[in-house]
C-alpha positions in Angstrom: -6.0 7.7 -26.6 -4.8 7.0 -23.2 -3.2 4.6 -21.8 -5.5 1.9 -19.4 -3.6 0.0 -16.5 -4.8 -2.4 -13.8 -4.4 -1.4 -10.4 -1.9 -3.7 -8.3 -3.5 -3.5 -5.2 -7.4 -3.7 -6.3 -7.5 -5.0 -10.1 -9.8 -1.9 -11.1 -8.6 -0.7 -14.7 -7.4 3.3 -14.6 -6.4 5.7 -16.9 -3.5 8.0 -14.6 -2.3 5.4 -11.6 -0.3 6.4 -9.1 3.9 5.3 -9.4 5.1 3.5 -6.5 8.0 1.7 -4.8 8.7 -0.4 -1.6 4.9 -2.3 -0.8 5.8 -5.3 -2.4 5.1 -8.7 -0.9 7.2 -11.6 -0.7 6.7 -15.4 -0.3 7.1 -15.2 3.5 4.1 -12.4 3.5 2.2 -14.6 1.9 3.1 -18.0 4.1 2.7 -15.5 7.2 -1.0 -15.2 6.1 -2.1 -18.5 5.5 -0.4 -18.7 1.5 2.4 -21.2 1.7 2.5 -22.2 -1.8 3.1 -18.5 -3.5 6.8 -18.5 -4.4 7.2 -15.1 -6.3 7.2 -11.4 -5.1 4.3 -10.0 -5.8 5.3 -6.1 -7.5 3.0 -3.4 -6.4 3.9 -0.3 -8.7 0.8 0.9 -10.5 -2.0 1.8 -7.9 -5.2 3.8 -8.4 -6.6 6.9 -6.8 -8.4 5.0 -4.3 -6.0 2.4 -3.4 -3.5 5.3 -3.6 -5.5 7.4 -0.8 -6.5 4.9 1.3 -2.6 4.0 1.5 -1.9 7.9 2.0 -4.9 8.0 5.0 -3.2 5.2 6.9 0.1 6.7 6.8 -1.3 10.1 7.8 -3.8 8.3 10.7 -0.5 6.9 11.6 1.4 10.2 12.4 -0.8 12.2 13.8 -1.8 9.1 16.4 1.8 9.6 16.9 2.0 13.3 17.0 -1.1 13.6 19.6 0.9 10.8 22.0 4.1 13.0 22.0 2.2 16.3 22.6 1.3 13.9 25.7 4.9 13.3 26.4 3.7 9.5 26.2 6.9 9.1 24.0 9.5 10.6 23.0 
C-alpha cells in the first residue's frame, strides 16, 4: 500500500509528490499580501504533479523570455 500525502501548494491528496526545497513563505510574505497575523513559515516540501509542472512551466516561460531578449541583444 502506498503512501498518500497532501500537496503543500494545492491540498490535493497524491500517491508519488514531488521533493522540494527553497519556496517557502515567511510571515513577511504573508503581511506583504494582505496576512498580517500569520506568524510561522509556511514549509512547501511535498508538491504534486500538477503543482510541480506548473512551477517547472514558469521557470522555463521565464528563461526562454530571457533567452529570446538576449538573442535580441536587449541584455546582456
Amino acid at each position: 500500500m502506498s503512501k498518500a500525502y497532501r500537496c503543500d501548494v494545492c491540498g490535493k491528496f497524491c500517491s508519488n509528490c514531488y521533493k522540494i526545497t527553497g519556496f517557502d513563505i515567511y510571515p513577511g510574505d504573508y503581511a506583504e499580501r494582505g496576512y498580517p497575523d500569520v506568524n510561522e513559515k509556511t514549509v512547501i516540501s511535498d508538491v504534486c504533479e500538477d503543482c510541480y509542472n506548473d512551477i517547472k512551466t514558469y521557470i522555463h516561460d521565464k528563461l526562454f523570455e530571457r533567452a529570446k531578449k538576449q538573442m535580441k541583444g536587449l541584455i546582456n
